[in-house]
Residue frames relative to the residue before (quaternion, step in Angstrom):
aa qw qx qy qz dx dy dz
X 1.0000 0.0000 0.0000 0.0000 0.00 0.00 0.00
X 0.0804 -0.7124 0.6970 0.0128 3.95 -0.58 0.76
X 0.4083 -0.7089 0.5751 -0.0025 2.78 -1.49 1.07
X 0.3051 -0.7707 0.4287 0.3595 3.91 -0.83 -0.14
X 0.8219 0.1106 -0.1034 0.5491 4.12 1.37 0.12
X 0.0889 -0.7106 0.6926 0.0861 3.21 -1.28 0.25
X 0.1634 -0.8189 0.5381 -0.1145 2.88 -1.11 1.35
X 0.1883 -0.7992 0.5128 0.2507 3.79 -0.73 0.16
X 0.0697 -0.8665 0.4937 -0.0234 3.99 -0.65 0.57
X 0.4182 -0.7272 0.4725 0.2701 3.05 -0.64 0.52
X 0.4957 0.7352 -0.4596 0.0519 3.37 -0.25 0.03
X 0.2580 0.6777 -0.6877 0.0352 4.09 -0.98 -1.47
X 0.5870 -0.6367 0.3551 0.3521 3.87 -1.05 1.30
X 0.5205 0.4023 -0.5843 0.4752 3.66 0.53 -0.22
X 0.5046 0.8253 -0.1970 0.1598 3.70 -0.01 -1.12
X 0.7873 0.3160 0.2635 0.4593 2.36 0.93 -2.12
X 0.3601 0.7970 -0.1520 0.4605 3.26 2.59 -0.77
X 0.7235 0.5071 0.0977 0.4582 2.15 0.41 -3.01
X 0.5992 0.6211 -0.1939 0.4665 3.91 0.55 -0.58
X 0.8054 0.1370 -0.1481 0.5573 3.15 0.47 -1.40
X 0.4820 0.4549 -0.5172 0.5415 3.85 0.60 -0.29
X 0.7052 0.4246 -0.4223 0.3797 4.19 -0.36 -0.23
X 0.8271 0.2513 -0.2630 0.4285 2.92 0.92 -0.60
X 0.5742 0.5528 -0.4175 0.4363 3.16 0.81 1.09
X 0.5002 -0.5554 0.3265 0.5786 3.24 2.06 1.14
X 0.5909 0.3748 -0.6328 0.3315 4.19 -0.46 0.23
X 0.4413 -0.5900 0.6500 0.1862 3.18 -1.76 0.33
X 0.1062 -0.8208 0.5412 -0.1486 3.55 -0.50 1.91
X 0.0577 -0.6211 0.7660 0.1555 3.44 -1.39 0.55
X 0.0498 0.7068 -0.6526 -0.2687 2.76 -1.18 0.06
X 0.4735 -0.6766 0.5180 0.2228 3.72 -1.84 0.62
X 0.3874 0.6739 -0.5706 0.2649 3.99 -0.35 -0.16
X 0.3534 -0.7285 0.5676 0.1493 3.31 -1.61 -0.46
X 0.1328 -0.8427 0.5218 0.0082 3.47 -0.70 0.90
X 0.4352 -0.6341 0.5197 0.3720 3.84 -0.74 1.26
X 0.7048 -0.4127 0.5358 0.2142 2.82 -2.49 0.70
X 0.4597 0.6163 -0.4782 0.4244 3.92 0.64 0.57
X 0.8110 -0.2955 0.3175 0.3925 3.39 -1.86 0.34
X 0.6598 0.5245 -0.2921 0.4519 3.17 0.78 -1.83
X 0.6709 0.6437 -0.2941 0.2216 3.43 0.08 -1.10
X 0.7672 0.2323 -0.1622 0.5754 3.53 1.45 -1.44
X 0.5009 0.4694 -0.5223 0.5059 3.33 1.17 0.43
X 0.5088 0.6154 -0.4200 0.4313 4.01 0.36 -0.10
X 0.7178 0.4077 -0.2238 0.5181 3.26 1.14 -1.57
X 0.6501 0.5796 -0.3153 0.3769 3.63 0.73 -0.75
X 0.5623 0.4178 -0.3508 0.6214 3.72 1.60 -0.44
X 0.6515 0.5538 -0.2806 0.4360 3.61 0.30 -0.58
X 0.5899 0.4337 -0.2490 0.6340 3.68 1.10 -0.74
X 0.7269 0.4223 -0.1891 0.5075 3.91 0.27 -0.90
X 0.8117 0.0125 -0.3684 0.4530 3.57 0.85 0.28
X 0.7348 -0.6039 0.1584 0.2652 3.10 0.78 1.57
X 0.3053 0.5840 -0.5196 0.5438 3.87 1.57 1.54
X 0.4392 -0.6591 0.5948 0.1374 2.91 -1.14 1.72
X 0.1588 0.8152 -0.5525 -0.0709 3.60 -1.08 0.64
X 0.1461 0.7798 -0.5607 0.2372 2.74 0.35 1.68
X 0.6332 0.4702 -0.3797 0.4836 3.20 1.27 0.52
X 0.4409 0.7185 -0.2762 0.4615 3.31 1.55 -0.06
X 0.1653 -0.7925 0.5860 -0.0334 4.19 0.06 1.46
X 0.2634 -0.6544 0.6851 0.1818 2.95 -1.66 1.06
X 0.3872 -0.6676 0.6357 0.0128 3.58 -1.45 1.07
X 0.3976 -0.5832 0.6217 0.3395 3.08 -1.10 0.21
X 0.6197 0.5505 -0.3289 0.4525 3.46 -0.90 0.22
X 0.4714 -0.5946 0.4787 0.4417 3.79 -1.53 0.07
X 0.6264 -0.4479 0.5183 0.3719 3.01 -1.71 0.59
X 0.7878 -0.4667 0.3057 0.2611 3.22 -2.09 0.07
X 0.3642 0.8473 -0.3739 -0.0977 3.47 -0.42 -0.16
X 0.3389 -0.8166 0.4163 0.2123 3.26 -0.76 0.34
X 0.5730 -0.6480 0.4671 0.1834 3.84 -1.43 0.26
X 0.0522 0.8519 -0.5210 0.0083 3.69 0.06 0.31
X 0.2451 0.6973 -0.6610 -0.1298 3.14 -0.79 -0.04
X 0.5748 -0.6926 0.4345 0.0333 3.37 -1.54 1.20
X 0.1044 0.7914 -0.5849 -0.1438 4.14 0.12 -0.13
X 0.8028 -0.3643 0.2384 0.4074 2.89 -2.17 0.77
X 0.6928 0.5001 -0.3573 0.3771 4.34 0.71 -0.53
X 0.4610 -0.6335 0.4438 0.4349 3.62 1.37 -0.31
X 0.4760 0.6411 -0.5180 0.3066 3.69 1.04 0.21
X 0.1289 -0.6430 0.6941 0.2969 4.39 -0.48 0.05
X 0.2347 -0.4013 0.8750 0.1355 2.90 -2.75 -0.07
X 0.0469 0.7948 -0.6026 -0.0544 3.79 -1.17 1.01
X 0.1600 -0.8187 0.5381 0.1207 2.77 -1.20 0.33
X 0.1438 -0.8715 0.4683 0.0235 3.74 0.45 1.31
X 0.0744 -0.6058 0.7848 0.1069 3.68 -1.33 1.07
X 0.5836 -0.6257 0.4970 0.1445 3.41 -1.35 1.27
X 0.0841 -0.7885 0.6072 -0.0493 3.52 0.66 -0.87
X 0.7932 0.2627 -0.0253 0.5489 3.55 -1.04 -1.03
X 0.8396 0.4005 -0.0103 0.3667 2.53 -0.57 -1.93
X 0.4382 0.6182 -0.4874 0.4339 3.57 0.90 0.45
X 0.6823 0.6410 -0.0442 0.3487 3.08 1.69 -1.61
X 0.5154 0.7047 -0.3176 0.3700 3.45 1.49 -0.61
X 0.3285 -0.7808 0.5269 0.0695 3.26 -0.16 1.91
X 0.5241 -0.6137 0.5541 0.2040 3.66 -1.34 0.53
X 0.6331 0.5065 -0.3360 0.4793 3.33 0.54 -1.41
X 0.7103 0.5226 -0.2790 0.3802 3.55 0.89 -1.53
X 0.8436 0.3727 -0.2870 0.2589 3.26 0.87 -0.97
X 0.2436 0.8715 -0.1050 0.4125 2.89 2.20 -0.10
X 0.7797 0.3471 -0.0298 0.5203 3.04 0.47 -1.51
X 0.7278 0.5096 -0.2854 0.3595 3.43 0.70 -1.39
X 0.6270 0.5507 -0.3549 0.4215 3.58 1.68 -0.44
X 0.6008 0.5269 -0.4140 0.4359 3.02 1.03 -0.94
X 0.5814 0.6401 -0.3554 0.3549 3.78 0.44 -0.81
X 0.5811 0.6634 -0.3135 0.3520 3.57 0.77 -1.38
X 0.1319 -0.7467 0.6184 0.2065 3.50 -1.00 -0.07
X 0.8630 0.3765 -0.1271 0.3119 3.52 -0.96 0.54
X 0.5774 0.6643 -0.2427 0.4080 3.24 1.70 -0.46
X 0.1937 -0.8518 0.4866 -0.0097 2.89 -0.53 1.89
X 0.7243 0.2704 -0.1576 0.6144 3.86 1.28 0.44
X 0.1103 -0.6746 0.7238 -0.0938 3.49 -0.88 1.52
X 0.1774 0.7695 -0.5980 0.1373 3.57 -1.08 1.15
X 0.0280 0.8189 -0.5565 0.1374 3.25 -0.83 1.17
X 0.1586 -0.7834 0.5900 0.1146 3.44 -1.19 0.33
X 0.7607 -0.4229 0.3652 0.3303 3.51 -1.72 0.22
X 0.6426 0.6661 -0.2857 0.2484 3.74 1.01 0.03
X 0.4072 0.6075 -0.1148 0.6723 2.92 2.40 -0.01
X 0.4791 -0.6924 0.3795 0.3835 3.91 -0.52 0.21
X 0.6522 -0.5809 0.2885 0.3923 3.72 -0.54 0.90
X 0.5817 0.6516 -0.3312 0.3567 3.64 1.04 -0.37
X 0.7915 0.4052 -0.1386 0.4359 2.75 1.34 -1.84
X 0.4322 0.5201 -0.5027 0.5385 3.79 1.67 -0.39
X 0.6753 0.5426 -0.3964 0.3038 3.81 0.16 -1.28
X 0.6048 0.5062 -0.3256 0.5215 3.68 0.97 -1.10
X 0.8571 0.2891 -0.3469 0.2481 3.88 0.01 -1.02
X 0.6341 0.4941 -0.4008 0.4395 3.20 1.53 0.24
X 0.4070 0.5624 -0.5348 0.4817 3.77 1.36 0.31
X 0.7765 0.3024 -0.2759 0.4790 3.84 0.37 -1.48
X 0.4171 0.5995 -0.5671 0.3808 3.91 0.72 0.52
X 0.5917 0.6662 -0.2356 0.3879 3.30 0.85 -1.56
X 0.7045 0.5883 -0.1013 0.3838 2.84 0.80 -2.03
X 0.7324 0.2295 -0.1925 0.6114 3.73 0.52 -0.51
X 0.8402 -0.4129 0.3455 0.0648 3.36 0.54 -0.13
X 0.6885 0.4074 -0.2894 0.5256 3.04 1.85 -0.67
X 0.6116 -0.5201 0.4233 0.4198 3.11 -1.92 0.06
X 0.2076 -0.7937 0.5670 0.0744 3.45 -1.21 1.44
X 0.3069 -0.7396 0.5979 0.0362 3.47 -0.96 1.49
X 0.1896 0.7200 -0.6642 -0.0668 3.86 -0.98 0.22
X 0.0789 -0.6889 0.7163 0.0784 3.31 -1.38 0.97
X 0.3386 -0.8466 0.4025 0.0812 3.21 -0.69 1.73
X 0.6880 0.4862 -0.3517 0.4081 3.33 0.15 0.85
X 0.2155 -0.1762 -0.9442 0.1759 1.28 -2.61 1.51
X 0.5611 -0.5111 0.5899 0.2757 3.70 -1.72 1.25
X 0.4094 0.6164 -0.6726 -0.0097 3.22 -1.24 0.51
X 0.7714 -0.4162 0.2244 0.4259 4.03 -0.89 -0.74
X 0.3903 0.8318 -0.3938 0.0272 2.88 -0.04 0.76
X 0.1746 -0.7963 0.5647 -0.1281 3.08 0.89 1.93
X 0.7082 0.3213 -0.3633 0.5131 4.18 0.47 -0.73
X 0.5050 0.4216 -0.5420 0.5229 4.12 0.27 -0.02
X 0.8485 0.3090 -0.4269 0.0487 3.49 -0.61 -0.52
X 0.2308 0.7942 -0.4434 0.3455 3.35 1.55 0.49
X 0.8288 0.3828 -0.0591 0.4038 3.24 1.34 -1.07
X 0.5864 0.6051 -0.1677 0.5117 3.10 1.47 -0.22
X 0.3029 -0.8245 0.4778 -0.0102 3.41 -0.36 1.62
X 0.8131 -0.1761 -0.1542 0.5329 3.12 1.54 -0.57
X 0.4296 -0.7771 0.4380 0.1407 3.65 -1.11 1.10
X 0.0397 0.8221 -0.5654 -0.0542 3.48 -0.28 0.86
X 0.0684 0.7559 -0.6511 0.0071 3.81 -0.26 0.96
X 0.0765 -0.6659 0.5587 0.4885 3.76 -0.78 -0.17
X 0.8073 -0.4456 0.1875 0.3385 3.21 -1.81 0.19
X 0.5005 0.4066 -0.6077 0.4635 4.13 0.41 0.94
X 0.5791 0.5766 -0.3800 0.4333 3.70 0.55 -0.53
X 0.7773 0.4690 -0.2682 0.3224 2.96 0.86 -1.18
X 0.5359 0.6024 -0.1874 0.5611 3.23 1.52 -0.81
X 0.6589 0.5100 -0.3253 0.4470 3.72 0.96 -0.52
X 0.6901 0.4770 -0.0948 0.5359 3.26 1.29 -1.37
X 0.7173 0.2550 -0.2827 0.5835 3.86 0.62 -0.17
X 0.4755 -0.5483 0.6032 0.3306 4.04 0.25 -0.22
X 0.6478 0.5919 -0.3806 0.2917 3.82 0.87 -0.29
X 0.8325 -0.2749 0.4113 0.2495 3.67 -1.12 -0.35
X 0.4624 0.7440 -0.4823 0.0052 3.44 -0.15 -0.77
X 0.3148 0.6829 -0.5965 0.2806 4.00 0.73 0.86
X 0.7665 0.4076 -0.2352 0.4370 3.82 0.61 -0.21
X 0.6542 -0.4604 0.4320 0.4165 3.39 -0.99 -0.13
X 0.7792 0.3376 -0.2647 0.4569 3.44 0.39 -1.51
X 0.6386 0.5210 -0.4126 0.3879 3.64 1.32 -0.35
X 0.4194 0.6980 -0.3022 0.4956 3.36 1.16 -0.69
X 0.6883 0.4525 -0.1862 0.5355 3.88 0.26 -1.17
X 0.7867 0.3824 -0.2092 0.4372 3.64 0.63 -1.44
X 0.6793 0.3459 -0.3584 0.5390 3.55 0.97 0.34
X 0.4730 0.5724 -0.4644 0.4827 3.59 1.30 0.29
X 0.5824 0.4825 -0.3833 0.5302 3.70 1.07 -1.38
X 0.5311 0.5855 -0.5470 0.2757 4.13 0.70 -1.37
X 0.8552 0.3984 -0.1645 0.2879 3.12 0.29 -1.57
X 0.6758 0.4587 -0.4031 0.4128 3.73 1.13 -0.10
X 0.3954 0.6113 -0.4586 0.5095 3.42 1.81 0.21
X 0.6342 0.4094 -0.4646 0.4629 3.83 0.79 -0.51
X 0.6473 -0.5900 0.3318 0.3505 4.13 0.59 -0.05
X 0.1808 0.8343 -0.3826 0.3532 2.83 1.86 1.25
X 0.2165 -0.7991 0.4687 0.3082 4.04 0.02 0.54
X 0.8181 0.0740 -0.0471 0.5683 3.48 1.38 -0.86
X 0.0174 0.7378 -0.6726 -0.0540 3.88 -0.66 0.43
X 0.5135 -0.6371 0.5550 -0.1497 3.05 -1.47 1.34
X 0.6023 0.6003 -0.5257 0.0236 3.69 0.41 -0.61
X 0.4845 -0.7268 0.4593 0.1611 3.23 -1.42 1.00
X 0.4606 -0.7383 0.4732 0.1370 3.93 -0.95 0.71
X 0.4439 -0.4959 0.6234 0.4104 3.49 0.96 -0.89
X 0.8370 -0.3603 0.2072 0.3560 2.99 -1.25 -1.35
X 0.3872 0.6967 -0.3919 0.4595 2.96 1.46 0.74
X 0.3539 -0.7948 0.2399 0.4307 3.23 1.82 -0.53
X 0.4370 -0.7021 0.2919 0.4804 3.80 0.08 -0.71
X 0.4519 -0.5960 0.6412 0.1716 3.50 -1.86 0.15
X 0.3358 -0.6674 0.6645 -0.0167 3.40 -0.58 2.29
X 0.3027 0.6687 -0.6791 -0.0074 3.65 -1.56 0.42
X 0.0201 0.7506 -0.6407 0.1606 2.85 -1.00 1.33
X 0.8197 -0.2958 0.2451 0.4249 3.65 -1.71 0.15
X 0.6261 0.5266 -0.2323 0.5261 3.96 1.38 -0.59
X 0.8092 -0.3222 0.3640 0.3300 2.86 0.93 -0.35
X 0.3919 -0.6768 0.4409 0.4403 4.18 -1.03 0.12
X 0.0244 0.7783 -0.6198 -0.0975 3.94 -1.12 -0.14
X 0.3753 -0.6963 0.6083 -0.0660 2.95 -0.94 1.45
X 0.0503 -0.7812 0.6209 -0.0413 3.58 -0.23 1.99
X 0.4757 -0.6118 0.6225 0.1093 3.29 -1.06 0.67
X 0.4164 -0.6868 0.5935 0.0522 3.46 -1.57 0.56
X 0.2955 -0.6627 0.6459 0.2373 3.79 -1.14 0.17
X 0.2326 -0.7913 0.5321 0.1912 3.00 -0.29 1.27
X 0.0865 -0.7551 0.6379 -0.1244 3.69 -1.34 1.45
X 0.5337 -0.6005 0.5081 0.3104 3.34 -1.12 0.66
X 0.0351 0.8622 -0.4699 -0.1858 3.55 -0.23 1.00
X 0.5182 -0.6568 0.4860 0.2528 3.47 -1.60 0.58
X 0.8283 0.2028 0.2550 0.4559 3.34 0.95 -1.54
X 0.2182 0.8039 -0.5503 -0.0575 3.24 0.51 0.52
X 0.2221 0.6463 -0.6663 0.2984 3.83 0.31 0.66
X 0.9257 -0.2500 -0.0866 0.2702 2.96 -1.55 1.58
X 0.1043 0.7721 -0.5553 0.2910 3.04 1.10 1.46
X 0.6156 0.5248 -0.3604 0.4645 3.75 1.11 -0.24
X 0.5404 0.6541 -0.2131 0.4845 3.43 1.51 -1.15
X 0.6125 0.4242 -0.2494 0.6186 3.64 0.47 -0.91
X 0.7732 0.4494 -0.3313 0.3007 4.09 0.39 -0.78
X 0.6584 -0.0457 -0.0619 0.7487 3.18 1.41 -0.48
């Protein structure tokens, strides 16, 4: 199979989180860890330039994180993600450093980090108080995170991975949103692509719609959403 580019990008879902929340005028730290390679102080140098504090952000021995993509002529990807770093992201560390903080009115994490350390920043979210956001993926278990987790933002294969349910239809889509606010979920999120996503909450379900656009890329179009 031959391809038609290679490219290099900065990105991985913390990354990409941190990035787009800054540049929507919030003030972000963000916590994780990046290896003692090239990659690593060039990660920090994008992070520093759109104004994400990483002082919570460890250097490792070892290479930073990265991940594989490959793109097709529709803009859809397939990844494939070695952790690297981000294998490394201590709980205790990430744990603590929230609880310290002052003022922080959003804790958000995702499945790309080991399960301890997502599991820890959405206990010490709780803990002070802020809203806590998980987007679950890479799919794995995470039946003990959602105790903590105010909102859930899978899109709709996750979702279907994580509830045992459906999620090719609309009404199925909706019935694995309700799945998850039966687990004690205040809001679930699960996103469609271009179908757009399906909000359920205590009001009720809503069904957001999309502008429909020729797409190029659909790499971390979920990332940018939450």
């Amino acid at each position: 199979m031959l391809g038609d580019t290679l490219e290099r990008h900065a990105g991985g879902k913390g990354l990409n989180q941190a990035i787009a929340a800054s540049r929507l005028g919030a003030d972000v730290r963000l916590l994780g860890a990046v290896g003692d390679d090239v990659s690593g102080a060039w990660l920090r140098e994008l992070l520093r330039a759109d104004n994400v504090d990483d002082q919570g952000v460890a250097t490792v021995t070892g290479p930073s994180g990265t991940a594989l993509i490959e793109v097709d002529a529709r803009g859809l990807n397939r990844i494939i993600v070695v952790p690297g770093a981000n294998g490394h992201v201590s709980p205790d560390v990430v744990g603590s450093s929230i609880r310290a903080m002052h003022g922080v009115a959003v804790v958000m994490t995702n499945g790309e980090v080991p399960l301890a350390a997502s599991r820890a920043a959405l206990a010490a979210g709780r803990a002070i108080g802020a809203v806590t956001m998980l987007n679950p993926a890479p799919v794995h278990d995470y039946r003990e995170h959602l105790i903590d987790v105010d909102i859930f933002v899978p899109n709709e294969h996750e979702a279907a991975a994580l509830s045992g349910l459906p999620t090719e239809t609309d009404t199925e889509v909706r019935a694995a949103a309700q799945y998850f606010r039966s687990q004690g979920i205040a809001n679930v999120v699960i996103t469609r692509g271009a179908k757009g996503a399906i909000w359920a909450s205590a009001s009720g379900v809503v069904d957001v719609k999309t502008f429909e656009v020729s797409a190029i890329d659909t790499v971390a179009a979920g990332d940018a959403f939450c």
